[in-house]
Biopython code that builds the backbone (N, CA, C, O; Angstrom):
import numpy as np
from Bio.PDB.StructureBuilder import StructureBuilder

atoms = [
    (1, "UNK", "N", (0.852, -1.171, 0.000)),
    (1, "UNK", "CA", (0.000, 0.000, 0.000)),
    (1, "UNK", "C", (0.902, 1.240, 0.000)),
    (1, "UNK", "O", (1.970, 1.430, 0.581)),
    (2, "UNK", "N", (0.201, 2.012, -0.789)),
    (2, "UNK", "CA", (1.581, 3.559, -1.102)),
    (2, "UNK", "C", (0.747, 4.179, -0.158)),
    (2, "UNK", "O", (-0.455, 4.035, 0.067)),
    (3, "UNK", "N", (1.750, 5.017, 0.441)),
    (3, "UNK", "CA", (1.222, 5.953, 1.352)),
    (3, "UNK", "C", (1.218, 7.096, 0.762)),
    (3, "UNK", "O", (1.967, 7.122, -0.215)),
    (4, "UNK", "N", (0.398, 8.512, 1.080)),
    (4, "UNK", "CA", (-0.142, 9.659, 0.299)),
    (4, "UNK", "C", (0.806, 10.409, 0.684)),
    (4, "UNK", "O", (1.328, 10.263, 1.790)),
    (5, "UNK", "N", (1.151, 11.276, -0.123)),
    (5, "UNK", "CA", (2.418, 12.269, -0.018)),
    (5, "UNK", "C", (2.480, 13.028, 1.335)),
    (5, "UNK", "O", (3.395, 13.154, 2.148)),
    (6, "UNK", "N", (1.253, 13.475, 1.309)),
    (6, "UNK", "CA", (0.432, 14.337, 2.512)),
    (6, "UNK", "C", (0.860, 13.663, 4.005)),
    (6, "UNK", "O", (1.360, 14.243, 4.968)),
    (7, "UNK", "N", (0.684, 12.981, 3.938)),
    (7, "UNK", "CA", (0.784, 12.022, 5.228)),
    (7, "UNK", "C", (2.139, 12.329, 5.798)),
    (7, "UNK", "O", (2.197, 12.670, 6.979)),
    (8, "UNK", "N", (3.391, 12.231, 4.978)),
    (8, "UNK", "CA", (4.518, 12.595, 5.800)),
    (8, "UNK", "C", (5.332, 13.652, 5.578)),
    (8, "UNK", "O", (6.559, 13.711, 5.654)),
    (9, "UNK", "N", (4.322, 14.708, 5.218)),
    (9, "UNK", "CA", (4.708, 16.008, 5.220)),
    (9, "UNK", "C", (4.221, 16.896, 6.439)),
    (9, "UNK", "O", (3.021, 17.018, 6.682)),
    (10, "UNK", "N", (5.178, 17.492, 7.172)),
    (10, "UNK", "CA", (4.871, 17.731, 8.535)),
    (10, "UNK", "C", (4.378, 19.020, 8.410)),
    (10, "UNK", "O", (3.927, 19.494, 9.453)),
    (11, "UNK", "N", (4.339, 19.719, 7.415)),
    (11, "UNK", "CA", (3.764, 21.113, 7.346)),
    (11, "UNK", "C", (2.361, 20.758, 7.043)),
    (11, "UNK", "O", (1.450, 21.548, 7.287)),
    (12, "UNK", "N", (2.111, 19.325, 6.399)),
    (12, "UNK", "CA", (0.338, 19.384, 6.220)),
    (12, "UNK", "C", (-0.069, 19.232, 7.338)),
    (12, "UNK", "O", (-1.168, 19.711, 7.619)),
    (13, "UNK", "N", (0.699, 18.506, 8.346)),
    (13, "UNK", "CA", (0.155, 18.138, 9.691)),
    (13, "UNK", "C", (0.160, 19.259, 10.803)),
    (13, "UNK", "O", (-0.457, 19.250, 11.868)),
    (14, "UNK", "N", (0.690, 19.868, 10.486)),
    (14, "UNK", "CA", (0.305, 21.482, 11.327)),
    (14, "UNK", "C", (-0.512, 22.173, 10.236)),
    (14, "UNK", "O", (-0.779, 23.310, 10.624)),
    (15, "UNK", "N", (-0.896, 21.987, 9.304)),
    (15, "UNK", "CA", (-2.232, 22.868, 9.115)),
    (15, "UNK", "C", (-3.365, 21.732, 9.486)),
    (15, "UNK", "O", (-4.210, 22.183, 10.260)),
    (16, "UNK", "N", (-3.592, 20.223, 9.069)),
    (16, "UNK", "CA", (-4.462, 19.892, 9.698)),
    (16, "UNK", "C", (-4.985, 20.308, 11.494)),
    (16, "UNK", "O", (-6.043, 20.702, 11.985)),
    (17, "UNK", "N", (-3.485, 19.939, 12.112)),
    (17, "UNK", "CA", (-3.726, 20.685, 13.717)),
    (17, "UNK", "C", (-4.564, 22.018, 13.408)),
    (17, "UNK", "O", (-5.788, 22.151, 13.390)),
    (18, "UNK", "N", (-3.607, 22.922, 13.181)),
    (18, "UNK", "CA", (-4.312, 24.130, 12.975)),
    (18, "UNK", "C", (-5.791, 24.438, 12.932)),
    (18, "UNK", "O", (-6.418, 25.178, 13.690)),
    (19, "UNK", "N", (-6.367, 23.516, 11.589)),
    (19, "UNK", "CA", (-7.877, 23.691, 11.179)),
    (19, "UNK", "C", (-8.231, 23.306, 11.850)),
    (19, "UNK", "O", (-9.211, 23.894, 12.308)),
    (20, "UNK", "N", (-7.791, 21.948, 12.570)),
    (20, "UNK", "CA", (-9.189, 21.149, 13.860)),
    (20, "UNK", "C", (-8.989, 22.539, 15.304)),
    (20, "UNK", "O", (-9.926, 22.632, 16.097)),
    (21, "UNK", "N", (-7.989, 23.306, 15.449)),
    (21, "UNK", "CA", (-7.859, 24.109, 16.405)),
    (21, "UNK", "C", (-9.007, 25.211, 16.348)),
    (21, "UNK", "O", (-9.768, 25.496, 17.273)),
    (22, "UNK", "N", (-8.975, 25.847, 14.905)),
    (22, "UNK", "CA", (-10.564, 26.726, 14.245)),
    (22, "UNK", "C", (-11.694, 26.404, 14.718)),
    (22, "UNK", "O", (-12.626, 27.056, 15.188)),
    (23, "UNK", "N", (-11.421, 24.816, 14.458)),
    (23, "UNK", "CA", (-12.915, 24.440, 14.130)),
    (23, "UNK", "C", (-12.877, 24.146, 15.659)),
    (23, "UNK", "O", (-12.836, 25.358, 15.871)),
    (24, "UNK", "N", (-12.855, 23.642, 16.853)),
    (24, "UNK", "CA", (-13.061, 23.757, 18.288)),
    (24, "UNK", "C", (-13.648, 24.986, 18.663)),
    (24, "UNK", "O", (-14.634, 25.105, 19.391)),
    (25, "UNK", "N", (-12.745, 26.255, 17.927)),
    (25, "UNK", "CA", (-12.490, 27.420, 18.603)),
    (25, "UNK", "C", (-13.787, 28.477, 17.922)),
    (25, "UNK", "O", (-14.192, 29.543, 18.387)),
    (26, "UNK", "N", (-14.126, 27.940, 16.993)),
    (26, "UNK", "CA", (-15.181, 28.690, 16.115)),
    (26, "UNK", "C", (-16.411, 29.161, 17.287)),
    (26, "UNK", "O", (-16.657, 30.332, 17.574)),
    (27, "UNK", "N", (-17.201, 27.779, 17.959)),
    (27, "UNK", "CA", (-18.171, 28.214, 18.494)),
    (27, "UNK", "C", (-18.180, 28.657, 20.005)),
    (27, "UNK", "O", (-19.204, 28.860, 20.657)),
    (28, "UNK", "N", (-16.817, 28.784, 20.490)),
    (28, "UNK", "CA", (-16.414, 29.853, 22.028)),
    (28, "UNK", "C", (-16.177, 30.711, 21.252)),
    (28, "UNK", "O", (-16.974, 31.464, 21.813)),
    (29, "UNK", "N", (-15.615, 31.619, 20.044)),
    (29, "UNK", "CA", (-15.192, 32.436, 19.961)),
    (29, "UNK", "C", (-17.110, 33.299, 19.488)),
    (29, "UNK", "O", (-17.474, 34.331, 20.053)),
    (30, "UNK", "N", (-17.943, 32.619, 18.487)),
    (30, "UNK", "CA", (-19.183, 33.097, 18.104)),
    (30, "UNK", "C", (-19.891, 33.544, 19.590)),
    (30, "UNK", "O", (-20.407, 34.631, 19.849)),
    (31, "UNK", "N", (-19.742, 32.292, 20.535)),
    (31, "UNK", "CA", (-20.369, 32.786, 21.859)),
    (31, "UNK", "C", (-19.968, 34.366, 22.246)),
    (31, "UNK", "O", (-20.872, 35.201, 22.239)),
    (32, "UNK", "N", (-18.860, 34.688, 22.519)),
    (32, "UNK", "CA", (-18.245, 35.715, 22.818)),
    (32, "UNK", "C", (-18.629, 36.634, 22.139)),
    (32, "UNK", "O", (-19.086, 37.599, 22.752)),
    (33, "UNK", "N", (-18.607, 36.663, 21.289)),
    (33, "UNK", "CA", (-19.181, 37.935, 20.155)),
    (33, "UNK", "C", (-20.478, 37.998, 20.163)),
    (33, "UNK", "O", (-20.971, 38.901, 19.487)),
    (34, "UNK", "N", (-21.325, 37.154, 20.852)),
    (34, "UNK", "CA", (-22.591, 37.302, 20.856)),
    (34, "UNK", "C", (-23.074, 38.256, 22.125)),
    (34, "UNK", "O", (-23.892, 39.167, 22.249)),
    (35, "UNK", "N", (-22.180, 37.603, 22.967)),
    (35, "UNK", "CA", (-21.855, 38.186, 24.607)),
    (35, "UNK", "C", (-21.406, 39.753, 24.302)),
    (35, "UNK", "O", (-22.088, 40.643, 24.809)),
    (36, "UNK", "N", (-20.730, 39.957, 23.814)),
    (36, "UNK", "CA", (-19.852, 41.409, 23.581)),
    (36, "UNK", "C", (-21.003, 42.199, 22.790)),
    (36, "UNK", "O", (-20.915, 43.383, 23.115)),
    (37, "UNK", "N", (-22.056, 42.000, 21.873)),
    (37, "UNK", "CA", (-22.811, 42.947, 20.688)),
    (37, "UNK", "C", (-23.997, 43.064, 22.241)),
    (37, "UNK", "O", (-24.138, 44.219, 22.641)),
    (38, "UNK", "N", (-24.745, 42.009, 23.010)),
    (38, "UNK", "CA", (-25.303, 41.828, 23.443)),
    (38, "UNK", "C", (-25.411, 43.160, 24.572)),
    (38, "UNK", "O", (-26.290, 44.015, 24.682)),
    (39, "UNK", "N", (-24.162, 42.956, 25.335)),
    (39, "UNK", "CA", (-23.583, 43.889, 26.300)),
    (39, "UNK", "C", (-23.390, 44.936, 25.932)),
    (39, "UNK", "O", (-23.565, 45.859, 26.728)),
    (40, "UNK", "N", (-23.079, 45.136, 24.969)),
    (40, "UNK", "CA", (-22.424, 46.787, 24.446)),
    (40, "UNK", "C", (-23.357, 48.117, 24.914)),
    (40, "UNK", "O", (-24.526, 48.468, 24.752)),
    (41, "UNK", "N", (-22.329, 48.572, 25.490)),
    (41, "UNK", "CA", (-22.797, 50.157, 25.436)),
    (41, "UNK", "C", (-22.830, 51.174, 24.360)),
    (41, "UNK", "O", (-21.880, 51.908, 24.089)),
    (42, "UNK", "N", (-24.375, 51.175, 23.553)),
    (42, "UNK", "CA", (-24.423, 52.125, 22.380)),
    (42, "UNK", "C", (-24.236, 53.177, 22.656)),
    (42, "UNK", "O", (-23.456, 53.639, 21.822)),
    (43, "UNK", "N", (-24.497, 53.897, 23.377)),
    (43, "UNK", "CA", (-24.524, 55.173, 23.721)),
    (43, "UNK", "C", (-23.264, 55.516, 24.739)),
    (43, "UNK", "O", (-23.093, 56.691, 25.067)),
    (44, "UNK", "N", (-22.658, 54.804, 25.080)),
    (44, "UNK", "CA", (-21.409, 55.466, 25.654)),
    (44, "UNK", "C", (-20.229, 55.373, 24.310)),
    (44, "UNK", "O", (-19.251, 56.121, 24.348)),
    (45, "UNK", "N", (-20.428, 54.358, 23.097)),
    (45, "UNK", "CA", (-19.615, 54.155, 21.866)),
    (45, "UNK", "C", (-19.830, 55.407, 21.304)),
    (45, "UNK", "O", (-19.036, 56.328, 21.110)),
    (46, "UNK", "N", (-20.860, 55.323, 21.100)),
    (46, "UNK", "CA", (-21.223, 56.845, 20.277)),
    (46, "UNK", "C", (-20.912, 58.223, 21.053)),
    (46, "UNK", "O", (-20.560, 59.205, 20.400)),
    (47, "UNK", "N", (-21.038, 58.282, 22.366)),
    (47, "UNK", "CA", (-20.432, 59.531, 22.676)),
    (47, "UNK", "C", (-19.043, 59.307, 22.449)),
    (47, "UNK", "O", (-18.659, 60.256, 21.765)),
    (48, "UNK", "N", (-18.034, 58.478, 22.694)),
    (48, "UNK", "CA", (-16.803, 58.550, 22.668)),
    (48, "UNK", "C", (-16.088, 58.697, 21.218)),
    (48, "UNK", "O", (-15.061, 59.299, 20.903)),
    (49, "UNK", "N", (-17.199, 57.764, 20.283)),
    (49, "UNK", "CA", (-16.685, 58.012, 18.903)),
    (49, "UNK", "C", (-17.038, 59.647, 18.219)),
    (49, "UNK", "O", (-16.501, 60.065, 17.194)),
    (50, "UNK", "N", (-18.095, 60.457, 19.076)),
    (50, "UNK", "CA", (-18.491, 61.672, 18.526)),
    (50, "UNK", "C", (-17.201, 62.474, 19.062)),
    (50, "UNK", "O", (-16.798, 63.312, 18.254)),
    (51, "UNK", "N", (-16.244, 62.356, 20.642)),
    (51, "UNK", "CA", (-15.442, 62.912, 20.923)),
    (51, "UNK", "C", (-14.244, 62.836, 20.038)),
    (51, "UNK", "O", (-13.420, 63.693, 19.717)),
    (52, "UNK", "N", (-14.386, 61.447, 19.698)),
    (52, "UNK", "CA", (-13.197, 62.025, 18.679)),
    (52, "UNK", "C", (-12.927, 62.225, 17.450)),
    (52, "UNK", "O", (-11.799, 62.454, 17.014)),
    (53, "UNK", "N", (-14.155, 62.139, 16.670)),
    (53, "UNK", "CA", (-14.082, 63.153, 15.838)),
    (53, "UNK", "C", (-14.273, 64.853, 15.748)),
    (53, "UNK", "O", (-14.153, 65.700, 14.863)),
    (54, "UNK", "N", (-14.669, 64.838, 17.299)),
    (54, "UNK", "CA", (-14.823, 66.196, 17.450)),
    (54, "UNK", "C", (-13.204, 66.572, 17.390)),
    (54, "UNK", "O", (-12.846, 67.194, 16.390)),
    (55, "UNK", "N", (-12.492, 66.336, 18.097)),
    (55, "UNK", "CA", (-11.202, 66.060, 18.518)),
    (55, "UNK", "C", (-9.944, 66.030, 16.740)),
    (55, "UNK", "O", (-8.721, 65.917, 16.658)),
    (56, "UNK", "N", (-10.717, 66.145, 15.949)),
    (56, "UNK", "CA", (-10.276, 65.394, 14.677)),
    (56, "UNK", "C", (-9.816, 67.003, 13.673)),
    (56, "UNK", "O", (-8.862, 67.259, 12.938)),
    (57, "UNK", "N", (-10.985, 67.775, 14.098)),
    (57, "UNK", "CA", (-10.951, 68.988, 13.000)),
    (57, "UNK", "C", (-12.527, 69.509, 13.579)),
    (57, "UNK", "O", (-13.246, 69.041, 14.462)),
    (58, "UNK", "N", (-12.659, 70.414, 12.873)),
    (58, "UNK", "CA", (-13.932, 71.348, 12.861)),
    (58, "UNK", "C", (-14.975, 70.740, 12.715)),
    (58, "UNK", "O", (-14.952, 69.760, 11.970)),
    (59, "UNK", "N", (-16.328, 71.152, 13.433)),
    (59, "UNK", "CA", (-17.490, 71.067, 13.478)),
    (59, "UNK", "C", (-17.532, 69.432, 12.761)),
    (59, "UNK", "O", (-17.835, 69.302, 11.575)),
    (60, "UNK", "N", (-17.221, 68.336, 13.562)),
    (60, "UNK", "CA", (-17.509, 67.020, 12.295)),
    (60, "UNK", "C", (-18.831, 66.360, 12.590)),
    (60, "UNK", "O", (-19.282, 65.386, 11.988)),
    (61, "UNK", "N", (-19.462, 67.078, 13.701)),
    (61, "UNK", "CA", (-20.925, 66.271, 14.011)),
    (61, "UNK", "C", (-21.452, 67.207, 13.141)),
    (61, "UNK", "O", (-22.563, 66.678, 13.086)),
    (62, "UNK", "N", (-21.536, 67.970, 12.565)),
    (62, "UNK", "CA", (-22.658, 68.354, 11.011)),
    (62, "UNK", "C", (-22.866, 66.876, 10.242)),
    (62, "UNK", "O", (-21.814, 66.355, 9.871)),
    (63, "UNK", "N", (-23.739, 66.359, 10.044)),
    (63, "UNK", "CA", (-23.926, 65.060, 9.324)),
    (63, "UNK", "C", (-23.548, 65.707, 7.789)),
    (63, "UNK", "O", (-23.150, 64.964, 6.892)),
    (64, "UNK", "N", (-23.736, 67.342, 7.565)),
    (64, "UNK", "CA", (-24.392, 67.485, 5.626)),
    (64, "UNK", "C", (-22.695, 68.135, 5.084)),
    (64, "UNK", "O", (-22.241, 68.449, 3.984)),
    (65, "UNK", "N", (-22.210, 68.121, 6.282)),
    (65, "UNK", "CA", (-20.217, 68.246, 5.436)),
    (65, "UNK", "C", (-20.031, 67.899, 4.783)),
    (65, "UNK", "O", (-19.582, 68.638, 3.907)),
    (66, "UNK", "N", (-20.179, 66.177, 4.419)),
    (66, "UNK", "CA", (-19.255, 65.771, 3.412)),
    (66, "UNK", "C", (-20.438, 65.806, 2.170)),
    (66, "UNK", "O", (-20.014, 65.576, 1.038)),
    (67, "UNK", "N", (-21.479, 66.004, 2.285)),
    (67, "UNK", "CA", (-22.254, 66.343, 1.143)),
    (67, "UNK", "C", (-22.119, 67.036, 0.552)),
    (67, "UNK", "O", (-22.026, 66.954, -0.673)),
    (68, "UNK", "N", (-22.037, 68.380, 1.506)),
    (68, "UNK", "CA", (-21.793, 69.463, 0.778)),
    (68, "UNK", "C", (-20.757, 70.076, -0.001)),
    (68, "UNK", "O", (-20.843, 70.975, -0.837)),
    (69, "UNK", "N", (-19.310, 69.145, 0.605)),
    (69, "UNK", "CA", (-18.225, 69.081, 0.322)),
    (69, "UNK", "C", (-18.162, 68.347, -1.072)),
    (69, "UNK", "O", (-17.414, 68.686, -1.989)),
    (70, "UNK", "N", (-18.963, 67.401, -1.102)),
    (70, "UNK", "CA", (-18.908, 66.056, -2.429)),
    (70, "UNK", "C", (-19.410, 67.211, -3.210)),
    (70, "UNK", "O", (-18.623, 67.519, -4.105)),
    (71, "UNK", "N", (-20.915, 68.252, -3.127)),
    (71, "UNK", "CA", (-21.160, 68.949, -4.652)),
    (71, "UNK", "C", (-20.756, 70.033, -4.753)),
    (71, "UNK", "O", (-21.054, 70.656, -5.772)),
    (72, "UNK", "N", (-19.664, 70.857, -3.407)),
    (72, "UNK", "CA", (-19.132, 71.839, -4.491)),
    (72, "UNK", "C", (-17.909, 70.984, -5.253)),
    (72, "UNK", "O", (-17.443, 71.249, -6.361)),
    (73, "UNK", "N", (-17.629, 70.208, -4.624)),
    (73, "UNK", "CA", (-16.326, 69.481, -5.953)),
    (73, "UNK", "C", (-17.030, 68.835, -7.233)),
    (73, "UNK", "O", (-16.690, 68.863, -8.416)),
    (74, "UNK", "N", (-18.001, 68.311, -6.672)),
    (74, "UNK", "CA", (-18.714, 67.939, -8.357)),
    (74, "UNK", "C", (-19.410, 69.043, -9.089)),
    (74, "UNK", "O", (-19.861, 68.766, -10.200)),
    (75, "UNK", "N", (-19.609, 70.634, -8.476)),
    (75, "UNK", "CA", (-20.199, 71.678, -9.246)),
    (75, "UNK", "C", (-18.580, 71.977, -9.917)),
    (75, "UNK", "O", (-18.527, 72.144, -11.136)),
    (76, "UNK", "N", (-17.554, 72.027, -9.280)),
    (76, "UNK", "CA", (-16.344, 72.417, -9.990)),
    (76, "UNK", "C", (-15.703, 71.423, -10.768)),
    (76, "UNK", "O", (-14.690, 71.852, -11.320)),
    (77, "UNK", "N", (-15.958, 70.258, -10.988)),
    (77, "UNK", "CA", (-15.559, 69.382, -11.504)),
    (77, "UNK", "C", (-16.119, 69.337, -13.477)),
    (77, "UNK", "O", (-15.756, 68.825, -14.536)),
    (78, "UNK", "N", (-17.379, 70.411, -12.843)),
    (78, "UNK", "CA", (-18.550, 70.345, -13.975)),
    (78, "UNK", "C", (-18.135, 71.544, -14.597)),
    (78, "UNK", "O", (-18.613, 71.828, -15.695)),
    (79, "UNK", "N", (-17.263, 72.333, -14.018)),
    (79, "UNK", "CA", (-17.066, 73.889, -14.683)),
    (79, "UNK", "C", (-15.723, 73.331, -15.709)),
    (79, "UNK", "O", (-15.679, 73.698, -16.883)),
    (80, "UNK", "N", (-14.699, 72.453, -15.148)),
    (80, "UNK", "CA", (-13.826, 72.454, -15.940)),
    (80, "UNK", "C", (-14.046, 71.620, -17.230)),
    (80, "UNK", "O", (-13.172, 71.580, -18.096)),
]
sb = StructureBuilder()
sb.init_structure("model")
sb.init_model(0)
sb.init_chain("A")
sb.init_seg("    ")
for serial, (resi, resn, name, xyz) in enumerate(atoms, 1):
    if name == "N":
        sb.init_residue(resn, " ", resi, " ")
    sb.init_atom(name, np.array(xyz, "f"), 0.0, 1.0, " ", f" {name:<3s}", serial, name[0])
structure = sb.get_structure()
């Protein structure tokens, strides 16, 4: 009986390890992330993410900046 190339190649055998390590680790790691979205503080994310874009440059809680920013470059884009 021939044996498969695979078999005594020790780099396939650390990715097999490897994948069976994923695949154990897949559904503690999904738990956790379910735990973490579950728990989350929306409203303390969002104040901290508004601080720092405040923190970033001028006035960035205007939601209509980059709009307004996108059509004067596309009104000048249209002149040239």
């Amino acid at each position: 009986m021939s044996s498969h190339p695979f078999n005594d190649d020790p780099g396939a055998a650390a990715l097999r390890e490897r994948i069976e390590q994923w695949r154990r680790a897949e559904p503690v790691l999904r738990g956790q992330r379910e735990r973490d979205i579950r728990n989350a503080d929306t409203q303390a994310s969002v104040a901290w993410f508004d601080g720092v874009f405040r923190a970033l440059g001028p006035d960035t809680s205007r939601r209509d900046l980059g709009l307004v920013e996108q059509q004067r470059l596309f009104a000048k884009l249209r002149r040239q």
